[in-house]
C-alpha positions as CSV (number, residue, x, y, z in Angstrom):
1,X,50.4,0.0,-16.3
2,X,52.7,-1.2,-13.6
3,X,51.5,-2.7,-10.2
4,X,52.4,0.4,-8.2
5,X,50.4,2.7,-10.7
6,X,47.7,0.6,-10.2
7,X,47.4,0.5,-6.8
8,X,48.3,4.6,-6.7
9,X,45.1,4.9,-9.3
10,X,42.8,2.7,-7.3
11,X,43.8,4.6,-3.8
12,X,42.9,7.8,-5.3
13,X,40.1,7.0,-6.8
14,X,38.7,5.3,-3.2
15,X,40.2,8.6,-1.8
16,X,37.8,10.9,-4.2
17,X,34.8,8.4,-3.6
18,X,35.2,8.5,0.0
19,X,35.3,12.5,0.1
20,X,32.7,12.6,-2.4
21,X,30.6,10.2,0.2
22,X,30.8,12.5,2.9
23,X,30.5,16.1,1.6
24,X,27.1,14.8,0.1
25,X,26.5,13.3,3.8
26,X,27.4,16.5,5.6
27,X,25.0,18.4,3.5
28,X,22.1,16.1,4.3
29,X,23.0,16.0,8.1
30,X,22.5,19.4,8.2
31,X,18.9,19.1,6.9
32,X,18.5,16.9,10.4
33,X,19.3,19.7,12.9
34,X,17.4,22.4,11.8
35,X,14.6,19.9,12.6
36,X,15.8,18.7,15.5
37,X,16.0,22.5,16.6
38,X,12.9,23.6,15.5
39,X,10.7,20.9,17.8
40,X,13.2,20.4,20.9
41,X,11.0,22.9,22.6
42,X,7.9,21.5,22.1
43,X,8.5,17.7,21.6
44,X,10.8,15.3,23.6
45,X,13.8,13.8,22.7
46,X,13.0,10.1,22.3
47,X,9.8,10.5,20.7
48,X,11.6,12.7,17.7
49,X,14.4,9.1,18.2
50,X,11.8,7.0,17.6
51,X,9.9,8.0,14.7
52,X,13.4,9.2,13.3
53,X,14.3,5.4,13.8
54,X,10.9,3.7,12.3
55,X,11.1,5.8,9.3
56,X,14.5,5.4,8.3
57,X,13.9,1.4,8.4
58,X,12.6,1.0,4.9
59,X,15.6,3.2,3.7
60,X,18.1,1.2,5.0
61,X,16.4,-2.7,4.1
62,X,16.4,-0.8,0.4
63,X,20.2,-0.5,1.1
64,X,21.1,-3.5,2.6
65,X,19.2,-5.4,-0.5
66,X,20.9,-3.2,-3.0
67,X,24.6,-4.1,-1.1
68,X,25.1,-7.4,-0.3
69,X,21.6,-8.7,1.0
70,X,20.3,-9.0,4.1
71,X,22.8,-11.8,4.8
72,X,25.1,-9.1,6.0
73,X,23.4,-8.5,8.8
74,X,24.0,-11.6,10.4
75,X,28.0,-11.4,9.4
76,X,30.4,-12.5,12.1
77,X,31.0,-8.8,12.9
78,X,27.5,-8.0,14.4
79,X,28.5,-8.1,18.0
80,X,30.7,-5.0,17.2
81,X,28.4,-3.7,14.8
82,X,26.1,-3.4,18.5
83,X,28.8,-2.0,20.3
84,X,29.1,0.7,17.4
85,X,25.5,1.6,17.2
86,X,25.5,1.3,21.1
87,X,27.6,4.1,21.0
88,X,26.7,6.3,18.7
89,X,23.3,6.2,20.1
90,X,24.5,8.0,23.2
91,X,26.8,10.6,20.8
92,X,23.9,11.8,19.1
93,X,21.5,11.9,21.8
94,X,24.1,14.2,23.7
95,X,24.4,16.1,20.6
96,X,20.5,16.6,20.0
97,X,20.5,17.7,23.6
98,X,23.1,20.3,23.6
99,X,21.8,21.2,20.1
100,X,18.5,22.4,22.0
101,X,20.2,24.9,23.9
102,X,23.0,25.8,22.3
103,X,23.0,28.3,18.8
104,X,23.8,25.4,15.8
105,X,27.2,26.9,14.8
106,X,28.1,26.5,18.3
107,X,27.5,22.5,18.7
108,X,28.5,22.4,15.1
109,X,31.9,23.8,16.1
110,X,32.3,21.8,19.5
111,X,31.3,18.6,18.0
112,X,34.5,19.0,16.0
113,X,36.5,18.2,18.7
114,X,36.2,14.3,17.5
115,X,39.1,14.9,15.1
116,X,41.2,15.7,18.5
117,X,40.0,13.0,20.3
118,X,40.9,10.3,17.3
119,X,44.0,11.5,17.6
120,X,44.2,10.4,21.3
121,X,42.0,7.2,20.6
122,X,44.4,6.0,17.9
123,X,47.5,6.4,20.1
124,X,45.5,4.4,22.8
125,X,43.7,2.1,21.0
126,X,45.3,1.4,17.6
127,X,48.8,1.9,18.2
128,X,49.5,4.8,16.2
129,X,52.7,6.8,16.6
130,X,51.7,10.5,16.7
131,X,54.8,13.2,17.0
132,X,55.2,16.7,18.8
133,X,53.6,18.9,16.2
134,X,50.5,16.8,16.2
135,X,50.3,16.2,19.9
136,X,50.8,20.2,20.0
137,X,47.7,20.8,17.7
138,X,45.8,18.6,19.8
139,X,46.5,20.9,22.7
140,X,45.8,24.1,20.8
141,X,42.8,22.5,19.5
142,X,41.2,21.6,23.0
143,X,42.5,25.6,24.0
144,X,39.9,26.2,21.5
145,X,37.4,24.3,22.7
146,X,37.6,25.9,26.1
147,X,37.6,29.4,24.0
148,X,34.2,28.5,22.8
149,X,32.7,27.3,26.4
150,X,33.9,29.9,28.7
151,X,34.1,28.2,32.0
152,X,33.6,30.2,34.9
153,X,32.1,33.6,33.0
154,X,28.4,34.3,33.1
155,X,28.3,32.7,29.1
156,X,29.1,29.5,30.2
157,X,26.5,27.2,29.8
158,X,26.6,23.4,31.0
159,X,25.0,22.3,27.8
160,X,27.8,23.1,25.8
161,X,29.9,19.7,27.8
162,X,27.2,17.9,25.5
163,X,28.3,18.2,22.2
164,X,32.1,18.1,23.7
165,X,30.6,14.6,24.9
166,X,29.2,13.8,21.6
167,X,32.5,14.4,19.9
168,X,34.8,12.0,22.3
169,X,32.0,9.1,21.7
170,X,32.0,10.1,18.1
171,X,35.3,9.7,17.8
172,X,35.6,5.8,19.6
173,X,32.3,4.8,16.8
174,X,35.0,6.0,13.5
175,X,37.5,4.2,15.8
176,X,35.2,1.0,15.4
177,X,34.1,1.8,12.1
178,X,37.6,1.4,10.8
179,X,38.3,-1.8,12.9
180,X,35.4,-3.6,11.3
181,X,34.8,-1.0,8.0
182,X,36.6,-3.7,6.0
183,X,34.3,-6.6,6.4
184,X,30.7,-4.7,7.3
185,X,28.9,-2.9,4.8
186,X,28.0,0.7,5.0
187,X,24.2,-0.5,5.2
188,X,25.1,-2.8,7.6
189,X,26.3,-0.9,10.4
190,X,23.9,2.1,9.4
191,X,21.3,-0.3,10.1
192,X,22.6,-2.1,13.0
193,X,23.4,1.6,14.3
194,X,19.2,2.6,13.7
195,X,18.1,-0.5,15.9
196,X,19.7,0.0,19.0
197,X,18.6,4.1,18.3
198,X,15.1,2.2,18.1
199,X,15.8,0.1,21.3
200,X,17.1,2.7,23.4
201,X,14.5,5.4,22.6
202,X,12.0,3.1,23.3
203,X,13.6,2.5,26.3
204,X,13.5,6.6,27.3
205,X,10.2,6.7,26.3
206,X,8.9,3.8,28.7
207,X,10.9,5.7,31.3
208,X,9.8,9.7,30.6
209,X,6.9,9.4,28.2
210,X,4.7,9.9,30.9
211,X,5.5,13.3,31.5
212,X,6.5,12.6,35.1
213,X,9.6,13.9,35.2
214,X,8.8,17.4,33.4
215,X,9.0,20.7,34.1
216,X,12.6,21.4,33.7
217,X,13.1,25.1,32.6
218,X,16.7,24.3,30.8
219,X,16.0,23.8,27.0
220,X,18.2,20.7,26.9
221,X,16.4,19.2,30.5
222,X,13.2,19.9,28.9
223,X,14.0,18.3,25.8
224,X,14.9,15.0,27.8
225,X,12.2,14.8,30.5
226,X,9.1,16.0,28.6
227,X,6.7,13.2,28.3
228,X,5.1,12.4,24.6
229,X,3.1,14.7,23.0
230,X,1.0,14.5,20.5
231,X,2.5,16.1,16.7
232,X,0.8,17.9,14.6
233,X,1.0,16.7,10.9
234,X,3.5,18.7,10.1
235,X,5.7,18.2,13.0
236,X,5.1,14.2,12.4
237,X,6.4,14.3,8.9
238,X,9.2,16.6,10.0
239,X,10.4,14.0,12.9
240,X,9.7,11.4,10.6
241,X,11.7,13.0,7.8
242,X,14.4,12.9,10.3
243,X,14.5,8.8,9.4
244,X,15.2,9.2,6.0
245,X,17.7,12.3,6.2
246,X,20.4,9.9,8.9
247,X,19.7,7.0,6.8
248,X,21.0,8.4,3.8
249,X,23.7,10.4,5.6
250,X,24.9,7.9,8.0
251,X,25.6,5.5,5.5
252,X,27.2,8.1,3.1
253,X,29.3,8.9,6.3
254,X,30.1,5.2,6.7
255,X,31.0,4.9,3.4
256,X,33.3,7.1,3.1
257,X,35.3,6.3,6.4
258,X,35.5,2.4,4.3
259,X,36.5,3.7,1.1
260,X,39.3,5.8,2.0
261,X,41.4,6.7,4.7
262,X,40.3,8.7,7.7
263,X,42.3,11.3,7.3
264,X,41.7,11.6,4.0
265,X,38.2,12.4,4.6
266,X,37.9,13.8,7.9
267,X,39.1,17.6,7.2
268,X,36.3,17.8,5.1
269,X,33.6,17.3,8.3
270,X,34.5,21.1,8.6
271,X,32.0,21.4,5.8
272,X,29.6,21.4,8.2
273,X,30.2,24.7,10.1
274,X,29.1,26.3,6.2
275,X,26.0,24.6,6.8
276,X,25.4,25.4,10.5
277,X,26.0,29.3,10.5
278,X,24.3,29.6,7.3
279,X,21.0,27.5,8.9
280,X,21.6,29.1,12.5
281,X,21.3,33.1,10.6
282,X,18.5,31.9,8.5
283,X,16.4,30.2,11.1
284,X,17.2,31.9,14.0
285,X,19.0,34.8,13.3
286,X,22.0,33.2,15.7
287,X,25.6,34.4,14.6
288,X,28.8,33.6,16.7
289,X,30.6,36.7,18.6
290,X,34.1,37.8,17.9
291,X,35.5,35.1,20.9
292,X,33.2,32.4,19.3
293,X,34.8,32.8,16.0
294,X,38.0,32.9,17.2
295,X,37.3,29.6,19.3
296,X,36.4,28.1,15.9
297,X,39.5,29.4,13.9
298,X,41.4,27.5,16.7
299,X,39.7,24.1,16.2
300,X,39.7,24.3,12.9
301,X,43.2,25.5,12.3
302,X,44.1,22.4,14.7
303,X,41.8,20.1,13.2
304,X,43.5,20.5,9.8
305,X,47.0,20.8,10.9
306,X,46.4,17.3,12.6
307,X,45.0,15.6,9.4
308,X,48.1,17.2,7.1
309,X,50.6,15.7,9.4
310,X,48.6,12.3,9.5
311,X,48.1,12.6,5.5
312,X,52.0,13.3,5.6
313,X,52.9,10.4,7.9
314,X,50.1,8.0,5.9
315,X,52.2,9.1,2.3
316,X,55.3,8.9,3.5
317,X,54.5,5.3,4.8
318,X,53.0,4.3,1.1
319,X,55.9,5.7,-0.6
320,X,58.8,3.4,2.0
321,X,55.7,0.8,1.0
322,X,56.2,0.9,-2.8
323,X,59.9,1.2,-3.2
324,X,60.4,-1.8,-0.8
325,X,58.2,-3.6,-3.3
326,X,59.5,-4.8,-6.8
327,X,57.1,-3.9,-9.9
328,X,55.2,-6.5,-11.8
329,X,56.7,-7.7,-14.9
């Protein structure tokens, strides 16, 4: 086999691995917020953070052993293995938020505006060349966006700017993840990413676990400013399973955004918006109206169009790659 079939065999196979990785991740996110739904009206937020982040510890030291050792996370990289958990600590605590108030297929669908914003990010932050079409599905995309919020009707609610939030800060964490992705494990940064969770709800709870701040009447207030409460049972092993379900997914996630290139793997987030309307009608009996779905055929349609042009632009570049580059004898 020549050099250049090699490395075509050895991309794909990364490719398959890496959407394999986070279809399976997807799945098991899901699981997270139907939980997260369920007690937002009757626990707080940063006590459902902070068992979530003691439980999932003794998944991810079983991971780190299993990859690499726990030498990895004291690698070079951990300053911006900080930076990245610092970061997505504040993406999915908007997200958890807006999820309170918000019908699932609807943060599902808004949260999807990360693709957009890579888009952006990359062009800022990593140099990337981006052409009309794409900058032109960005704009439809975010047309979408504002389809599915409604500003200035009597359906607009503020709640839904968290998930948007959660996307753009979503979006900078893959930015990081593919900076460093190449010399971190997956473990690694899941790990790195569940200690500063730890840290900062520990923070939130020193500051509202009291209960002195409670009393808000909007779902997503409430979830932030009600003080700690004691779970039943049940409710503890659900927030607790919460640990174990974004340990397992997190690093499935951060696998795949290693393995193979983002977007590769990105269109297949949208595997997520199955999950969400099936979980919203089953749980809650939540089902988006006509301008809802069409605000999510927009961002999807976007979404996509964005990562063809990008898997276009990422094959033609591999192509001018090999021919510029004699075969092995």
């Amino acid at each position: 086999m020549s050099q250049n079939a090699t490395v075509a065999a050895a991309a794909r196979s990364d490719s398959l691995r890496g959407i394999a990785c986070l279809i399976l991740g997807i799945a098991v996110f899901a699981l997270q917020d139907v939980v997260i739904k369920k007690i937002s009206g009757i626990y707080p937020l940063h006590e459902a953070m902070v068992l979530r982040s003691i439980a999932a510890f003794p998944v991810l030291f079983f991971l780190v052993w299993r990859d690499g050792g726990f030498a990895t996370l004291a690698g070079p990289g951990w300053p911006w293995l900080l930076v990245r958990g610092l970061i997505a600590f504040f993406a999915y605590g908007c997200y958890y938020l807006g999820l309170a108030a918000l019908p699932i297929a609807t943060a599902v669908a808004l949260s999807f505006a990360a693709p957009l914003f890579i888009t952006v990010l990359s062009v800022l932050f990593l140099g990337e060349r981006v052409g009309t079409r794409r900058w032109a599905a960005v704009v439809i995309g975010f047309l979408g966006v504002v389809t599915i919020v409604r500003p200035g009707t009597d359906l607009f609610d503020w709640a839904a700017l968290l998930p948007i939030t959660s996307s753009f800060l979503y979006a900078v964490a893959m930015v990081v993840t593919r900076r460093i992705g190449g010399h971190e494990t997956a473990p690694a940064m899941s790990t790195w990413g569940n200690l500063v969770f730890l840290v900062g709800a520990l923070a939130l709870s020193a500051a509202l676990g009291s209960g002195a701040y409670q009393g808000e009447s909007h779902r997503s207030l409430a979830f932030l400013m009600r003080g700690w409460t004691q779970p039943s049972l049940v409710d503890f092993v659900l927030m607790s399973s919460c640990g174990v379900i974004a340990a397992v997914a997190l690093t499935l996630l951060t696998q795949a955004y290693r393995v193979a290139e983002a977007n590769v793997v990105a269109p297949f987030e949208y595997t997520a918006l199955i999950w969400s309307v099936l979980n919203g009608w089953i749980f809650w009996r939540e089902w988006p109206d006509a301008v809802g779905w069409l605000g999510i055929f927009i961002i999807v349609a976007a979404g996509t169009y964005v990562f063809y042009r990008e898997q276009v632009k990422s094959e033609a570049g591999q192509a001018r790659a090999v021919s510029a580059r004699p075969n092995s004898p």
